[in-house]
C-alpha positions as CSV (number, residue, x, y, z in Angstrom):
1,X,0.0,0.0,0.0
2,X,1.1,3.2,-1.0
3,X,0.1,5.9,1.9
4,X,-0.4,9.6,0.4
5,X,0.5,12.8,2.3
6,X,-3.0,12.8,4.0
7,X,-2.9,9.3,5.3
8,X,0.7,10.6,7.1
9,X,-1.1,13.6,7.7
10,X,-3.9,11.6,9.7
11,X,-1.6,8.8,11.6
12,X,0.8,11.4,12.9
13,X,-1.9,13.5,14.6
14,X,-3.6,10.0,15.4
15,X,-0.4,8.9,16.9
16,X,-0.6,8.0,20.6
17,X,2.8,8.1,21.3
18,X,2.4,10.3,24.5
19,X,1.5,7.3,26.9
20,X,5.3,6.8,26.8
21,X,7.0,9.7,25.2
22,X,7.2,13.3,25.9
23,X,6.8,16.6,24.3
24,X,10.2,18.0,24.7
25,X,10.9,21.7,25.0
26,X,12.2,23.7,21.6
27,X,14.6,25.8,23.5
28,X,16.4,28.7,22.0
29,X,20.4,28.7,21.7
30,X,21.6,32.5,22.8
31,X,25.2,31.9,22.3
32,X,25.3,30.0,19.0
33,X,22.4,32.7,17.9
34,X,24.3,35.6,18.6
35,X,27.6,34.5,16.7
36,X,25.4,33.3,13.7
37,X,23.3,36.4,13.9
38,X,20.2,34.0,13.4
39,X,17.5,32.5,15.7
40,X,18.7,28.8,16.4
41,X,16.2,26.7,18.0
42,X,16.9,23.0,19.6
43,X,14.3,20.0,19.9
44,X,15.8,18.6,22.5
45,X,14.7,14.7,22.2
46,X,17.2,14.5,24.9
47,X,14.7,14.8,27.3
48,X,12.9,11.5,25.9
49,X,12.7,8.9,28.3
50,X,15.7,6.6,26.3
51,X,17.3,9.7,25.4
52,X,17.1,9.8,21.8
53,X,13.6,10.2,19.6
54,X,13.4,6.7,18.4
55,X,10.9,6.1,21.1
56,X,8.4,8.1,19.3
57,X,8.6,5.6,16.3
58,X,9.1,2.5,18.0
59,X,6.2,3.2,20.4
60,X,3.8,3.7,16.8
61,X,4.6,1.2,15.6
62,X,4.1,-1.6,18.4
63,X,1.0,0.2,19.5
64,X,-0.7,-0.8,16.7
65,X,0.1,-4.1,16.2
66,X,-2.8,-6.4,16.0
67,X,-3.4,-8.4,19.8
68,X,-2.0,-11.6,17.8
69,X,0.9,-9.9,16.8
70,X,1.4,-8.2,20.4
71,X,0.6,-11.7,21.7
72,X,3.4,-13.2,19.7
73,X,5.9,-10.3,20.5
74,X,8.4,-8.3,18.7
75,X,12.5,-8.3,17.1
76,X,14.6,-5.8,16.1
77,X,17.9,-5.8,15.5
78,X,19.9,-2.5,16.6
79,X,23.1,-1.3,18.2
80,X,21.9,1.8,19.6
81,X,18.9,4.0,20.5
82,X,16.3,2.5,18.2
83,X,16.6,-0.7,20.6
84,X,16.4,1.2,23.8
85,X,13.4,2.9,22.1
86,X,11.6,-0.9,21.3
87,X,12.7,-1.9,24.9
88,X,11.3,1.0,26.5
89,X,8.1,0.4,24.1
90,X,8.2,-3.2,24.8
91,X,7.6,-3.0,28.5
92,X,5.1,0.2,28.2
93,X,2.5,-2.3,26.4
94,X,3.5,-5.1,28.2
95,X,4.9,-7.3,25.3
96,X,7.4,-9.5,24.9
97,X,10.7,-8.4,22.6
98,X,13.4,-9.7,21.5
99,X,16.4,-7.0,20.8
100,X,19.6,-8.7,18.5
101,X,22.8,-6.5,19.3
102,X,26.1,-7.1,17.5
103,X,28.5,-8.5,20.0
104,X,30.5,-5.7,19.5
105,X,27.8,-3.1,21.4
106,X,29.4,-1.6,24.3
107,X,28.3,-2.6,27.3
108,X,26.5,0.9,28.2
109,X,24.1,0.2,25.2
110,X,23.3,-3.1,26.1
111,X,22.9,-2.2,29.5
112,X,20.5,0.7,29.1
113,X,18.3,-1.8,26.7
114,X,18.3,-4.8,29.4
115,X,17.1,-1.4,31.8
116,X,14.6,-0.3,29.4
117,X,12.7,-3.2,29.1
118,X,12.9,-4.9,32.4
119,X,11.5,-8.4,32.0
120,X,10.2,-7.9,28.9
121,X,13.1,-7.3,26.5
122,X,15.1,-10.3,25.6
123,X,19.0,-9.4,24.7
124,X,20.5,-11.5,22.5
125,X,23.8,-10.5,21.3
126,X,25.2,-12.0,17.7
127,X,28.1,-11.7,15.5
128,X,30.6,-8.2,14.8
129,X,28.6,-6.1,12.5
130,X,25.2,-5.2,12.6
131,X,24.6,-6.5,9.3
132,X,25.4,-10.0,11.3
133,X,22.8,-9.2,14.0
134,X,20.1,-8.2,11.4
135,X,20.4,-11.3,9.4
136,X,20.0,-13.6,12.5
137,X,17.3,-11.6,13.7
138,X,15.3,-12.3,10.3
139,X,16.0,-15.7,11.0
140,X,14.8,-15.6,14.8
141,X,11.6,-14.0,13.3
142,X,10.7,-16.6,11.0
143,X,11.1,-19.3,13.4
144,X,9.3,-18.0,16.3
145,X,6.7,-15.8,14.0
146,X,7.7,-12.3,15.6
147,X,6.9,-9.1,14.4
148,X,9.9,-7.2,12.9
149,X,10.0,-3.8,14.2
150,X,12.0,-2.1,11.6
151,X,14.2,1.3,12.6
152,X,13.0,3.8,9.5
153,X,11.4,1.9,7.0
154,X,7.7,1.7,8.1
155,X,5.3,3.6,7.8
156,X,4.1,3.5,11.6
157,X,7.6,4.2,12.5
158,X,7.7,7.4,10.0
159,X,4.9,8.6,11.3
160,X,6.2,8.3,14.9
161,X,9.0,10.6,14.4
162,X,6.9,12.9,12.3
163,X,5.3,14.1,15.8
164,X,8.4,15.8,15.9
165,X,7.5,18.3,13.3
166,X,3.6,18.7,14.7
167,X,5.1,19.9,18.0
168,X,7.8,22.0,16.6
169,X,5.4,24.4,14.4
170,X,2.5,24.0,17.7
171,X,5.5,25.7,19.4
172,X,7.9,27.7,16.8
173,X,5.5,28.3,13.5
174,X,7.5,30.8,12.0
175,X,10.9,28.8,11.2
176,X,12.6,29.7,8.0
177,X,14.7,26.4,7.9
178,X,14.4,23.5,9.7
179,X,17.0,21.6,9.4
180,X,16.9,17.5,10.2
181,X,19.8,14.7,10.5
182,X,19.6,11.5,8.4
183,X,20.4,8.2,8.7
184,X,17.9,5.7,7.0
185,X,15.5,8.7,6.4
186,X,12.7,8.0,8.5
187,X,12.9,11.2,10.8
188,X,13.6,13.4,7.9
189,X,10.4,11.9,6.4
190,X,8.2,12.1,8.8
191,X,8.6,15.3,9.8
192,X,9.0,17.0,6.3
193,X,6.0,15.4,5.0
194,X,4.1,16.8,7.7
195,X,5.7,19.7,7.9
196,X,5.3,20.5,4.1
197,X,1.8,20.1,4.4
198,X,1.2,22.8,7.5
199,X,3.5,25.6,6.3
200,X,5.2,24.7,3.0
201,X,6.9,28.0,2.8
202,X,9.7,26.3,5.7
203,X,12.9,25.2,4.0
204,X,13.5,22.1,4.5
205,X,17.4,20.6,4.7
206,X,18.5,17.0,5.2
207,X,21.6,16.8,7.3
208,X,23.8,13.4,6.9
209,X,27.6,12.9,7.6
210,X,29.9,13.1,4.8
211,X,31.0,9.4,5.6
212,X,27.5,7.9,5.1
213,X,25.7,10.5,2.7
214,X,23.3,7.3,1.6
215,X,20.6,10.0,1.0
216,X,22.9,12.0,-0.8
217,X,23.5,9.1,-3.1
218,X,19.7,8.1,-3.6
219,X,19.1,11.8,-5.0
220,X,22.1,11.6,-7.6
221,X,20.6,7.7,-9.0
222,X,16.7,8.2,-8.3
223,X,16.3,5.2,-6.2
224,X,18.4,4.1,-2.6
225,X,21.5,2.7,-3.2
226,X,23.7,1.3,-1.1
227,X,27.1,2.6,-0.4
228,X,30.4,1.0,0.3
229,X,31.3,1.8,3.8
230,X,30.5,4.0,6.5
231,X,32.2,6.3,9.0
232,X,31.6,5.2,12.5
233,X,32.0,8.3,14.4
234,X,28.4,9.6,13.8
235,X,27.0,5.4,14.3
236,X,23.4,6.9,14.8
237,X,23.2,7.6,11.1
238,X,26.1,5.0,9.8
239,X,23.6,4.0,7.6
240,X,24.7,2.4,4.5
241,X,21.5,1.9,2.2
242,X,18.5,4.8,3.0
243,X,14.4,3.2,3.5
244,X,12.6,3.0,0.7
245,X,9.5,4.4,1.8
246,X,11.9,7.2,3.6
247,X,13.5,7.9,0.4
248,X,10.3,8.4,-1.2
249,X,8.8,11.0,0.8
250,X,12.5,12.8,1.3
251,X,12.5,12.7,-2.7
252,X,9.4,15.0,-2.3
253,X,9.4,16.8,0.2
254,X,13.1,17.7,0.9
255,X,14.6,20.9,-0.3
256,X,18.4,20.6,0.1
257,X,20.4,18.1,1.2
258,X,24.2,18.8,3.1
259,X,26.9,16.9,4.5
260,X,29.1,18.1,7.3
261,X,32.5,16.3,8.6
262,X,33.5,14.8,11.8
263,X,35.3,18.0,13.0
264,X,32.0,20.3,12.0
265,X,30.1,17.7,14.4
266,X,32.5,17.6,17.1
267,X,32.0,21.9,16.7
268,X,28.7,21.1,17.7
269,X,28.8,18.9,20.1
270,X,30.5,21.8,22.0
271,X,28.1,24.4,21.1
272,X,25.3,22.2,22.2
273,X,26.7,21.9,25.6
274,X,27.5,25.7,25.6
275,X,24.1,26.8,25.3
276,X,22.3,23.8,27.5
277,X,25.2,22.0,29.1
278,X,24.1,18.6,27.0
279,X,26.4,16.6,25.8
280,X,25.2,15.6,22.1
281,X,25.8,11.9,20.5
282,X,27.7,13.0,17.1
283,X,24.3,12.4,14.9
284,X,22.4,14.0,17.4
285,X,24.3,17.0,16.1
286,X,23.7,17.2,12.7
287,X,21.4,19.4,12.7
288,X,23.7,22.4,14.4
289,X,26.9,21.3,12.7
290,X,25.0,22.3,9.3
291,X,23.6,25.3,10.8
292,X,27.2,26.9,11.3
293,X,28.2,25.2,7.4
294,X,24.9,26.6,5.9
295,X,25.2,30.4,7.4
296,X,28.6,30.4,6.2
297,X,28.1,29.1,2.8
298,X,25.0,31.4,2.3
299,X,25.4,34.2,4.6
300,X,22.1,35.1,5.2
301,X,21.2,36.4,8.9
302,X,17.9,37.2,10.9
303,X,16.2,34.3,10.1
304,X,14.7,31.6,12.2
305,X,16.6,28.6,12.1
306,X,15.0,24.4,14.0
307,X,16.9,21.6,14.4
308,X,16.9,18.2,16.8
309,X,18.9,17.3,19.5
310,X,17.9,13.8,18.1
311,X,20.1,12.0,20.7
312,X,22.4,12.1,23.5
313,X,23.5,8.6,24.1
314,X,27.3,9.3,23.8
315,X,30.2,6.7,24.5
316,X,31.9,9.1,27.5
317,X,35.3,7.9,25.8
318,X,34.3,9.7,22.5
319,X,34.7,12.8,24.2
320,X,38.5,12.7,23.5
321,X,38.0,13.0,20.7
322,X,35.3,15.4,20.3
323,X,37.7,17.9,22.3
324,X,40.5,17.1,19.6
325,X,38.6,18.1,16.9
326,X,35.9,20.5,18.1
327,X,38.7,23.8,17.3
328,X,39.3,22.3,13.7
329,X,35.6,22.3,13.0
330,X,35.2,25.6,14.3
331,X,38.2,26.8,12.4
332,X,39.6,27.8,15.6
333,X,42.8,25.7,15.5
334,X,44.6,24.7,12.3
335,X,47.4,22.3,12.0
336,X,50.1,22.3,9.2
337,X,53.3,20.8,8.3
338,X,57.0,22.7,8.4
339,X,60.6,21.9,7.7
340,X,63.2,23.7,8.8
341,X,66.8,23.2,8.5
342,X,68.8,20.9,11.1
343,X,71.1,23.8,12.4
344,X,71.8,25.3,15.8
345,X,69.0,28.5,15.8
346,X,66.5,27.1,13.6
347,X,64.3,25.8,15.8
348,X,64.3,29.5,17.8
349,X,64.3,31.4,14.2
350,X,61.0,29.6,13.0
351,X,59.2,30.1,16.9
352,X,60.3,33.8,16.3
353,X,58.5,33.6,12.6
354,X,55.3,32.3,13.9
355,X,54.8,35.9,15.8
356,X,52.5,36.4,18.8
357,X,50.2,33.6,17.4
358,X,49.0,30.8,20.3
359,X,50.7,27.5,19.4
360,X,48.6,24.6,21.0
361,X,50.6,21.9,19.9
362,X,54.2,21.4,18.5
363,X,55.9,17.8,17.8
364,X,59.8,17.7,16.4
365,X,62.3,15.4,16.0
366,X,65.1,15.1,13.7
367,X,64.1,13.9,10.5
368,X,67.5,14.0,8.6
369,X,71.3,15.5,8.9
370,X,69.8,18.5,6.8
371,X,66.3,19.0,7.7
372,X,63.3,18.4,10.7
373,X,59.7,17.9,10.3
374,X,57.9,19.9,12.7
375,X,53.6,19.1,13.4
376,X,52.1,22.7,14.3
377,X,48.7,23.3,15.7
378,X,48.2,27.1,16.2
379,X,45.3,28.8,17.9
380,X,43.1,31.5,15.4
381,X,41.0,34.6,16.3
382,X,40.0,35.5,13.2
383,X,39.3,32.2,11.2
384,X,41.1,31.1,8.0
385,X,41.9,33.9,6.7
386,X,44.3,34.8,9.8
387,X,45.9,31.3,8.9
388,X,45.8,31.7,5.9
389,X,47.9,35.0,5.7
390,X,50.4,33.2,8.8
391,X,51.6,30.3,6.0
392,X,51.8,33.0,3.6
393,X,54.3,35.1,5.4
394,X,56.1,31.3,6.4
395,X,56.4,30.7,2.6
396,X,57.8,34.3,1.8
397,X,60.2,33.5,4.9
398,X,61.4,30.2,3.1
399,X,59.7,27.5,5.0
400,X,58.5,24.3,3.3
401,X,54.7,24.0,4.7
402,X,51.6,22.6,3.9
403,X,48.3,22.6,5.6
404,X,46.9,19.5,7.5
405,X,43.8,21.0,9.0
406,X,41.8,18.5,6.4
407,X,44.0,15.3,6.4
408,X,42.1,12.9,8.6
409,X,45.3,10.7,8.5
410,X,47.7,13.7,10.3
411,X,44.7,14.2,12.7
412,X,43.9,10.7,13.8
413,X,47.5,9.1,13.9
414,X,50.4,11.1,13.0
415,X,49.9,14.1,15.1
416,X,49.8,11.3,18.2
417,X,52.6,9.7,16.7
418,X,56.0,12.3,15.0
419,X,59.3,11.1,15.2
420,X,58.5,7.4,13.4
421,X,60.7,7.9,10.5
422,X,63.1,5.4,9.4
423,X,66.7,5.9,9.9
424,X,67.0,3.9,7.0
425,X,65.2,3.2,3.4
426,X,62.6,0.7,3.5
427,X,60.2,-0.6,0.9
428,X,57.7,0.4,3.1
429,X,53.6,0.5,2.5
430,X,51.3,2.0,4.8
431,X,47.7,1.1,5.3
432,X,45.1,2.1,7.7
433,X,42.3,-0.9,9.0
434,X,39.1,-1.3,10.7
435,X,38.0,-3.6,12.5
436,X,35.2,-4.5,14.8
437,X,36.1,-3.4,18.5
438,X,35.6,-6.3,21.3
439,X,37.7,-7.2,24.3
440,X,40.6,-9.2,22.3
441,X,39.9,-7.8,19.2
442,X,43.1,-6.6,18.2
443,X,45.1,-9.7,19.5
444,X,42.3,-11.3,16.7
445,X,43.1,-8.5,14.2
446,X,46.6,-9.5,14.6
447,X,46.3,-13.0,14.1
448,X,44.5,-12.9,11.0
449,X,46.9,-10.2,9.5
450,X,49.7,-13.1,9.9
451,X,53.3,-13.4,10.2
452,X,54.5,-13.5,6.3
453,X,55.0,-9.3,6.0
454,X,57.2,-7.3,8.2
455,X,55.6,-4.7,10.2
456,X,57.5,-1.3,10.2
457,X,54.6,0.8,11.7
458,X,51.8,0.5,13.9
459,X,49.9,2.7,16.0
460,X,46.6,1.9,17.4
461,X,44.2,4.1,19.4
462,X,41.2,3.1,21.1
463,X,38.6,5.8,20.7
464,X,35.7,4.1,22.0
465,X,33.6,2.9,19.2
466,X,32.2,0.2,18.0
467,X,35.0,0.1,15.6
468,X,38.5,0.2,16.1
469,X,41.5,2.1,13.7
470,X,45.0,0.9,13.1
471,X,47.3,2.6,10.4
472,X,50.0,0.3,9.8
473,X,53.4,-0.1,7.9
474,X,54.6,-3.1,6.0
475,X,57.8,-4.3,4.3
476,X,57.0,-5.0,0.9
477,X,59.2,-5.2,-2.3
478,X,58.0,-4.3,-5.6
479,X,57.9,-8.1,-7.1
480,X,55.9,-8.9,-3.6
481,X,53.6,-6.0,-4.2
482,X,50.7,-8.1,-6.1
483,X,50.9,-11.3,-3.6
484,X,51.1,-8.5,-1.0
485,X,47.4,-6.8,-2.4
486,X,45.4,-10.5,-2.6
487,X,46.7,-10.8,1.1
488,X,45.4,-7.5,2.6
489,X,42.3,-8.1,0.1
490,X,41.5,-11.5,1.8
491,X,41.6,-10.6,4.9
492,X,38.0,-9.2,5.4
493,X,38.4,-6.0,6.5
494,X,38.1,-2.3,5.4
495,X,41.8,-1.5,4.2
496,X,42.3,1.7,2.8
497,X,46.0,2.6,1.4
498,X,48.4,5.9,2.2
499,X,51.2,5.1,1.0
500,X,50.8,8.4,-1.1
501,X,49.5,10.4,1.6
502,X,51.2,13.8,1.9
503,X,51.0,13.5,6.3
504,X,52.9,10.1,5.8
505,X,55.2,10.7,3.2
506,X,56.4,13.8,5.4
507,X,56.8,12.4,9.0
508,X,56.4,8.9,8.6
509,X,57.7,7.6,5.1
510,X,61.7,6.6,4.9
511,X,64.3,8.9,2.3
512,X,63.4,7.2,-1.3
């Protein structure tokens, strides 16, 4: 069945969601609106019971199961809020569930679901990917005739979400641009088909992280495709194919669609917490992070700006990270490259050339007899023009630089890690991994990357996720090079070559 903007219309305001969720508060940011001379206003679906608004749709949709179906119970398969919002659900109507978590979940996750649903939720944890845990939870379906409650692509649980946008114009009705994160498109669905229907004049703009832009990629073919990989840093929207039904009410009813990077979220987690001292899950801050990106691309000001806090259900480890990269988002803090010559006042002459800048980081060791590489991260007050105009006047002074402010391989390993450079030339190549992130994972990782190939370089840094990152260095000649390629190609996991990077062929690569 094919439901028209009228039936969506109908089951959102039919919806009886409130006899577990809440109507959260729209509050308004003062900071963030003063420095982007707009009105910014925050749903904050924080304040939902599981912290996140998947409770809306998951509630919807179990609510109105038939009492066979309810008598039967439910499944879902999930890693993150959308099974805290079936547990919750689960144990509001008294039935039964069943909730499949990758073995990988942290325990956090799958102790706020056992929480949730009490005696009524069923954990079962399965496999390293969630793709693993989905398949077995279609098969635990079919043999015990469950009900699948899906995470976006259903109508009931579109329509859930889409209570979003109801309360948002009962409370705010004059927004100019509401802007609202996506992972498999059913909050951007709901709500902009409702939305659209009330007060069509709002702009409507779909949010999704650059590393899993799946909408993004349905718009360019005309139908959902599914992409390659995804980033797990934003894992509320690591979504690698968008709905169907999702897609085709976004296809409609969606006026713009951005992407915004890790640092532009980690730049709003922190101004988030500076205007309501919440601390923001990565996709929960899509919405902001594209605020700042969309004011700056378009310049416009005085307008009325809405977006969702859609979650707050944040690994307290990612923080680290988040406070690493929040300045670089912000294009507070840029980091570059420099080599100056290995001679007794060089060091002082190029501190000297930086002027009355803030440096907040500085890593040097000598690189050769002639020369040292130097990693710079320098404070800015006036944005990238002031950085800009400092490599500039570095280049006019003579110094080799480059800018690293974009290079996710300078900002996740080698700023943790100058000073690895070979005293000697080695047919080195460099590769970065991921792999899923369990207790003895990366004794596993190792064991299946085997003994045959020399490792010159490894650095590993546990930030948390679900998923962890290891760049690595191996000895490889050139008549080994295509054995070398099925080897890292069997191995089953996501390998990505740098070799050629400019961040590793400056600090990290040997004299060739």
């Amino acid at each position: 069945m094919t439901y028209t903007k009228s039936d969506y219309l109908v089951k959102i305001l039919q919806a009886p969601i409130y006899e577990a969720a809440v109507m959260s508060d729209l509050v308004n940011m003062p900071r963030l609106s003063g420095e982007l001379q707009n009105q910014i206003f925050l749903k904050r679906e924080d304040q939902q019971p599981v912290k996140s608004f998947k409770l809306r749709g998951a509630y919807n949709c179990i609510a109105q199961l038939s009492d066979v179906e309810k008598q039967a119970g439910v499944i879902t398969a999930s890693a993150g809020n959308h099974a805290q919002g079936v547990a919750y659900a689960a144990k509001s109507l008294g039935i039964n569930a069943t909730i499949v978590m990758p073995e990988t979940t942290p325990d956090i996750k799958v102790d706020a679901v056992r929480r949730f649903g009490g005696e009524f939720a069923t954990v079962v944890q399965f496999g390293t990917s969630f793709d693993q845990a989905s398949e077995h939870a279609k098969t635990l379906c079919e043999e015990h005739r469950l009900t699948m409650i899906p995470p976006f692509d259903h109508p009931n649980v579109i329509a859930g979400q889409g209570t979003i946008g109801k309360e948002m114009l009962s409370q705010q009705s004059d927004l100019d641009v509401l802007f609202i994160a996506v992972g498999g498109g059913g909050l951007a669905a709901g709500i902009a088909v409702y939305v659209k229907q009330i007060n069509p004049n709002i702009k409507i703009v779909a949010v999704e992280s650059e590393e899993s832009a799946c909408l993004q990629a349905a718009m360019a073919n005309g139908k959902p495709v599914t992409l390659p990989e995804v980033g797990i840093f934003a894992d509320g929207v690591a979504v690698k194919t968008i709905g169907a039904e999702p897609f085709r009410l976004c296809e409609k009813y969606i006026d713009e669609v951005m992407t915004v990077t890790n640092d532009e979220l980690c730049t709003a987690i922190k101004d988030i917490f500076d205007d309501t001292r919440v601390i923001a899950e990565p996709a929960g801050a899509l919405s902001v992070a594209a605020m700042r990106k969309y004011v700056r691309e378009s310049g416009v000001s005085g307008q009325k700006f809405g977006g969702i806090l859609c979650g707050a259900n944040i690994n307290f480890h990612t923080l680290r990270y988040v406070s690493e990269r929040c300045e670089l988002g912000e294009q507070k803090e840029a980091v570059f490259a420099v080599k100056i010559p290995e001679e007794k006042g060089a060091f002082k002459a190029f501190c000297a050339a930086l002027g009355g800048i803030v440096i907040t980081e500085f890593n040097y060791r000598l690189a050769h007899n002639s020369s040292a590489h130097i990693f710079v991260g320098v404070k800015l007050k006036h944005g990238r023009e002031e950085y800009v105009e400092l490599l500039d006047k570095l280049n006019n002074s003579g110094y080799d630089c480059f800018d690293l402010s974009s290079n996710e391989l300078a900002k996740l390993h080698v700023r943790h890690m100058v000073g690895g450079r070979p005293s000697q030339r080695t047919e080195e190549v460099a590769y970065s991994f991921s792999f899923p992130e369990y207790p003895g994972a990366l004794m596993h990782f190792l064991n299946a990357l085997g003994h045959k190939w020399n490792i010159t370089l490894f650095h590993y840094r546990n930030h948390g996720a679900a998923s962890g990152l290891v760049l690595i260095g191996f000895e490889v000649e050139e008549y080994q090079k295509s054995e070398f390629q099925m080897h890292i190609d069997s191995l089953g996991f996501n390998a990505q070559p740098h070799t050629n990077d400019p961040a590793y062929e400056f600090f990290l690569a040997s004299g060739r």
